[in-house]
N, C-alpha and C positions, 0 to 999 in steps of 0.2 A: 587440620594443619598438615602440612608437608610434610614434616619430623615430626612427631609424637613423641619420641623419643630424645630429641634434641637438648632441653633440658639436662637432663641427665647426662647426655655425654659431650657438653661443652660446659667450660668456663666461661666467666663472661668478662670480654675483653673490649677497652674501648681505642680511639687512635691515640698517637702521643704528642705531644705539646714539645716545643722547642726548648732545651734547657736554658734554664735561667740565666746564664753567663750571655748566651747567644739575644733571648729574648729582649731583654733589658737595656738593649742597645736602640730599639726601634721601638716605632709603634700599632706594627700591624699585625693582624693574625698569626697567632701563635700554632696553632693545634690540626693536626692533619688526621684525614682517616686513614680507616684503615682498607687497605685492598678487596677489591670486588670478592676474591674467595672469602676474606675473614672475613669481611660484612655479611656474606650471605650467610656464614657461621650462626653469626649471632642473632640474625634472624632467625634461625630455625631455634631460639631459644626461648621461643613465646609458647608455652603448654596450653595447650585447646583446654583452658580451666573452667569454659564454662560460662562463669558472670565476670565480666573483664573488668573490674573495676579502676583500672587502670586509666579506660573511658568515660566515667563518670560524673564526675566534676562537679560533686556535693562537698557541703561544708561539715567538718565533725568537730564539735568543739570550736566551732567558729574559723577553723585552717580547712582549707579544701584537698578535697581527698580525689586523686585522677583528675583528667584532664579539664578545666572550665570550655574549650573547645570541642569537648566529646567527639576527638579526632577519632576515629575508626581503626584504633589500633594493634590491632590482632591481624586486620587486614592486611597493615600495609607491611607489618615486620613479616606476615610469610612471605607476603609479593618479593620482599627483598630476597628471602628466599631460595625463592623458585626464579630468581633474576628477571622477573616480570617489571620491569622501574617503569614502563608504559603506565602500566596501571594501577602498581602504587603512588605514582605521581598521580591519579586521578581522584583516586580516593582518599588522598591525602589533601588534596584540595576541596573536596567537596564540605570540611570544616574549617578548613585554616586558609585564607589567602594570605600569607605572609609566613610560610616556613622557615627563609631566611632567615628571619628575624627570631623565634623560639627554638629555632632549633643551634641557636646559639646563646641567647639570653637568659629563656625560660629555666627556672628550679627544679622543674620536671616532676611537679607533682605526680605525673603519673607513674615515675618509678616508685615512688613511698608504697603506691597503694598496688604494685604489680604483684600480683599471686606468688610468684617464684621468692618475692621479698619475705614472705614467710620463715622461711627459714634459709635463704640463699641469696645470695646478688642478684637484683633484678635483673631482667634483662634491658639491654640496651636502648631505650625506645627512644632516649632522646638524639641519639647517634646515631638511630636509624634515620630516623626521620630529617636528620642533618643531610645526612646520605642520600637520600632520595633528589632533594631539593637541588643540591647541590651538584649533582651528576646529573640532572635534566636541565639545569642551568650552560652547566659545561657543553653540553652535548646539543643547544639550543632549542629544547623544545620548550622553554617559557615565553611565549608569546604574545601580545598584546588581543585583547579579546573586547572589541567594542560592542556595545548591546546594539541588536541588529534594527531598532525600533526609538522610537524617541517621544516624552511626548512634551507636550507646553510647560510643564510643571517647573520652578527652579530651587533649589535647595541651598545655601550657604552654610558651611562650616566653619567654624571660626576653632581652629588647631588644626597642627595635622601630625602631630606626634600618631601613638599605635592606636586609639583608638576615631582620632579624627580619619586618618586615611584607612581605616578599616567601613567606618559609617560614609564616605566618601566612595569604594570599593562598591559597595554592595549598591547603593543609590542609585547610581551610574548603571551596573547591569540590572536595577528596575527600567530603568527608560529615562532617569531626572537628567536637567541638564546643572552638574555638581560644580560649583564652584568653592575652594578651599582657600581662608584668609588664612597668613603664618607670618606674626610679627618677626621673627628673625627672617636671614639673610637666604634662607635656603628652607627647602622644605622637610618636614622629618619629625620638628619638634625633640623630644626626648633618646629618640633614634640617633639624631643628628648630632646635637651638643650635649646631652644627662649622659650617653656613655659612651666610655673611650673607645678610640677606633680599634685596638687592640683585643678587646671583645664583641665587637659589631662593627665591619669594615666600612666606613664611609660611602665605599662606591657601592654594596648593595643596597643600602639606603635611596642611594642616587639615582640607581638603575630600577628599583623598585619606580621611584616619582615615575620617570620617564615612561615607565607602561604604562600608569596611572594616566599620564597626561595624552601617549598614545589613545589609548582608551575611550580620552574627550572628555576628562577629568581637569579644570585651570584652575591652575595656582597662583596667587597673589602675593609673592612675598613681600619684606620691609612693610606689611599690612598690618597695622597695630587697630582692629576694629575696637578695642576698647578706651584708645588714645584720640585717633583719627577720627573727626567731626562726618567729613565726609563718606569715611569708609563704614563707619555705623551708622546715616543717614541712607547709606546703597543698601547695607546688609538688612536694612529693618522693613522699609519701602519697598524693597525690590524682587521679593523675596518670597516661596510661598511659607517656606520654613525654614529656621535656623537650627543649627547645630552647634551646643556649646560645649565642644569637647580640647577645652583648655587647661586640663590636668589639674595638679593639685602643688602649684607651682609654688605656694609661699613658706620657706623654709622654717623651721622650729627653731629660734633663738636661743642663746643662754642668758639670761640676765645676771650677770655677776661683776663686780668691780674692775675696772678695766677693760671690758668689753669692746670698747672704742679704739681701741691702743690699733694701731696699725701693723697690720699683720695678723690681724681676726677677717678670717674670712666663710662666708659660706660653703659649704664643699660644691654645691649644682656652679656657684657662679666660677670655682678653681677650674673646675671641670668643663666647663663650656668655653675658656679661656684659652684653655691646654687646649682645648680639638680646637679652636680656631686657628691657632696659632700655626699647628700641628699643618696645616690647610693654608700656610702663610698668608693667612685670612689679617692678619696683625702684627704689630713690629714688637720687638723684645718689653719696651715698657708697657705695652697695652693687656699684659697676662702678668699671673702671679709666678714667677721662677723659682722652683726649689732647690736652686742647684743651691750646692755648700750649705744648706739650709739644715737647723733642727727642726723637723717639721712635727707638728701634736696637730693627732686625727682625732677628733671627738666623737663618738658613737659606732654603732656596726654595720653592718649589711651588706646591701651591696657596692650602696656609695662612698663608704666606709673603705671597705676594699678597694673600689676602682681610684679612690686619694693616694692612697700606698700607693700603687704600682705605676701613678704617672709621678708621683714624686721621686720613685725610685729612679724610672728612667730621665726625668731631669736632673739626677745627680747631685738627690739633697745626701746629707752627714747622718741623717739619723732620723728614725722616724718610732711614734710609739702611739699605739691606737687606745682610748679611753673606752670601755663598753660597762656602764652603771649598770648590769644585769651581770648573774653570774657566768659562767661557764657552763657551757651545754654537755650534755653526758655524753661517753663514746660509746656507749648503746643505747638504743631503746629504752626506755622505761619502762616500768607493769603498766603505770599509769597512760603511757602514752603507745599503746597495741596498734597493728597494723589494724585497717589501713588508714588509719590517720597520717595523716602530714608526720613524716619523721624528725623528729626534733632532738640531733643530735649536733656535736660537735664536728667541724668540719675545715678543712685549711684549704683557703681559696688561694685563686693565684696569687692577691696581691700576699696574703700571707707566707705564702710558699715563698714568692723571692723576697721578701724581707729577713724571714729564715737562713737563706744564703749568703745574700748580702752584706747582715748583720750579726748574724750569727745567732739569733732567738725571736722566736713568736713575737710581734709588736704590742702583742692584744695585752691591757692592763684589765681585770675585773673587776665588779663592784667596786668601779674608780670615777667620780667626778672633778669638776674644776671648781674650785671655789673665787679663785683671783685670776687672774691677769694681768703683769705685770710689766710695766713699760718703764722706759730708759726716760732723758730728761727731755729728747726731743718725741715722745709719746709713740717710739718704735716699740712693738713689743719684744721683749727679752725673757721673760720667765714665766710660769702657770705653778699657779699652786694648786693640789690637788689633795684630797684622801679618802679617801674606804671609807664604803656604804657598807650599811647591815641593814638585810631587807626582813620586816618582821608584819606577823598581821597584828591586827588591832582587835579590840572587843565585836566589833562590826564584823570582821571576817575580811575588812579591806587590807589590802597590802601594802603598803606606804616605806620607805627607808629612811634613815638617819644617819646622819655621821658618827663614824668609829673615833671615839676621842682620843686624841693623840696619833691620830695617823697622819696629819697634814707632812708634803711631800712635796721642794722646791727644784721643777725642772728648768733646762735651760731650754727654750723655747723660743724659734724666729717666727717659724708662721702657724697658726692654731687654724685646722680645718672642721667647721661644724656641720656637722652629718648626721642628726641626728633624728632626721626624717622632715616631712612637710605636715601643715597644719590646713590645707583646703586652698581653694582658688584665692585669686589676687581680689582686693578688693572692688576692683576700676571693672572688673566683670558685673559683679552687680550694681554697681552705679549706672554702668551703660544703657546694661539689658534691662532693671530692673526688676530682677529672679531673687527669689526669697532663698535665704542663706540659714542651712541647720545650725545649731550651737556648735556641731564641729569643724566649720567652717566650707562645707559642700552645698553646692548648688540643690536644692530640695527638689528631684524626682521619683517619681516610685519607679523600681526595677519592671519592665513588662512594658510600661508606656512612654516612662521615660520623657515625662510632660513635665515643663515648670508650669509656676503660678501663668506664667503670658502663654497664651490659647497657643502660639504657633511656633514657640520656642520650647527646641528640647535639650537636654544634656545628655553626656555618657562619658565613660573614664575614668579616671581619676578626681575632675571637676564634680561628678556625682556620687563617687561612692567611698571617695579620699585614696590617699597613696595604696596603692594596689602592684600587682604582678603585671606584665606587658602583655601577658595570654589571657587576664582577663581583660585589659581594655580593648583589645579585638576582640572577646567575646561580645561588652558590652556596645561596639562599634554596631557591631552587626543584629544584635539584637533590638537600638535603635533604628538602624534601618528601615528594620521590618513595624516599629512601632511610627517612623512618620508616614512609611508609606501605606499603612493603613489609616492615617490620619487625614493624606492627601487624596487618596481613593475615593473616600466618603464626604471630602470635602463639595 
């Protein structure tokens, strides 16, 4: 390493984000880095530890430990460095084509499992690598790069969220001639409309397609290959293989009384509503509006989060997020030792401006909805809710029940349910055909990536259910490589 010592005689510091009063007004990019001196800083805070686990991108206890992109990490934080961005840009590409994208979205497993996390704030890696991307961006050296060869072969995708344009990406610089279906308006998928421009800006999205399409990558939008007679009689016919990388798009319901009442809504469809809009894609009535609204967020994560903060900035009255699981610790557990996935308590943005805003956390614990409660013309007005106690059973399973006496009558305009997805849409397997596991994923084995149809493959979310955005570009790319040895030996 450049500093050896580096470690030791820096802190670790990342850029700063625009304060809440400012931020909350708009919907774009909040968070700026930090200056070429301080980045190189914190580069020089990656210790030559040896086994970088930080690169690794194993499961422990079933959460992934280091990168699923076994980006080359150690590498490219010296390159930052030694202000080499030539070639940390190169080496940072040789795992990840879409830095853009994780080095804004991603959770960063790779700092849980960074050596210095040990006993100290990791170091930066996922700001590095923002950094890299972003100042070769600035500076123009991301370039469209067409495969210099081509051969007769043709490939369809049908998504193009982060793992269809990742298996699209790679395809393309084999020599395929890649064509990508995307029932909505624009290309991106999950990119585009699952999250808000204010943590993923629209136009890198945009600008990402557009190399893609440079490249000799065609998009199809308003292509709904599991609707369209025509468009599934091209993709099936025409085709030497298909690609089913359609996420894990059908949202987890609540079934409880009142569920119909108007003003229950899905969180993915609030959210893809809001960026349309946002894109004057749509006129005032064609989205759900939280202004003056009490707004009830159902569940956590990240979607959880990204409800809050566009509700904030549509200038709802009040917002309170429901999470049926307890509270996370604000350390470490014995139970839960590096380098496992850390699994601690943490205030995300949406949480941090609602804090302001409102003046306390939204987050309610071991809290569900039992009712939903609507007015006489079936608008909804109230949720009733109370406290879980989560216990095990004689089995060892873990299951909850209601706290008796804790029922809890809110006033409630719009209820957003967030409380993850349950596997691909149905109309995917009626199409294709593809045999569907109990938990509602398209049945491939990881490695080949084959359904039951000889020349139909999956990857993403659609195969391995709601996942991280750095795994579904691992999994992009990993099919890749499994059609085009499919079509080689064809």
């Amino acid at each position: 390493m450049g500093k050896p010592t580096g470690f030791l005689e820096f802190e670790r510091k990342v850029g700063k984000n625009e304060s809440v009063k400012k931020r909350i007004e708009h919907y774009n990019e909040f968070h700026s880095l930090l200056s070429k001196e301080e980045q190189k800083i914190q580069g020089s805070r990656c210790m030559d530890c040896g086994i970088p686990f930080c690169q690794s991108g194993i499961l422990l206890k079933g959460m992934v430990s280091g990168c699923p992109l076994n980006n080359l990490i150690p590498e490219f934080n010296d390159l930052v460095y030694r202000d080499n961005l030539d070639l940390a840009l190169d080496r940072l590409l040789k795992t990840n084509p879409f830095p853009e994208f994780t080095g804004r979205v991603c959770p960063a497993p790779c700092e849980s499992s960074c050596t210095l996390a040990l006993n100290a704030p990791s170091v930066s890696i996922k700001e590095n690598e923002r950094y890299i991307i972003d100042k070769a961006m600035e500076d123009g050296r991301i370039k469209a790069n067409p495969p210099k060869y081509r051969n007769d072969k043709k490939v369809a995708i049908i998504g193009s969220g982060p793992s269809g344009l990742s298996a699209a990406f790679y395809l393309n610089r084999y020599g395929y001639t890649v064509d990508v279906y995307e029932r909505e308006d624009t290309a991106g998928g999950l990119l585009m409309y699952g999250i808000p421009n204010m943590k993923l800006g629209k136009n890198l999205v945009q600008n990402r397609v557009n190399l893609l399409k440079e490249e000799g990558i065609t998009f199809y939008t308003n292509s709904d290959a599991a609707k369209d007679e025509s468009i599934k009689n091209k993709v099936l016919n025409e085709y030497d293989a298909v690609v089913l990388a359609t996420g894990a798009t059908k949202p987890r319901d609540l079934v409880v009384p009142g569920r119909k009442s108007k003003g229950v809504y899905f969180a993915v469809d609030y959210l893809k509503g809001s960026t349309k809009h946002v894109y004057n894609k749509t006129n005032e009535k064609d989205f759900v509006n939280a202004k003056n609204k009490n707004v009830l967020v159902i569940g956590g994560g990240d979607t959880g989060t990204d409800c809050i903060a566009t509700a904030i900035r549509q200038g709802c009255s009040n917002v309170i997020q429901l999470e049926i699981t307890d509270s996370l610790p604000i350390e470490r557990l014995s139970n839960n030792p590096w380098p496992e996935w850390k699994r601690t308590l943490k205030i995300d943005y949406g949480q941090e401006e609602a804090i302001e805003v409102f003046g306390g956390d939204p987050r309610r614990y071991c809290s569900s909805v039992k009712e939903f409660i609507a007015d006489t013309d079936g608008n909804l007005k109230e949720a009733k809710f109370v406290k879980v106690q989560w216990i095990k059973d004689e089995t060892g399973r873990v299951t909850f029940k209601e706290v008796e006496g804790s029922e809890e009558i809110i006033k409630v305009d719009i209820a957003l349910l967030a409380m993850g997805f349950i596997g691909t849409e149905e109309t995917i397997k009626d199409t294709f055909n593809v045999a569907i596991s109990d938990r509602g994923n398209i049945v491939a084995e990881y490695g080949d990536f084959k359904t039951n149809i000889k020349n139909i493959f999956s990857c993403g979310d659609a195969r391995r259910g709601q996942s991280l955005v750095v795994w579904a570009i691992r999994e992009g790319l990993e099919a890749a490589k499994a059609v085009n040895e499919y079509l080689v030996d064809k």
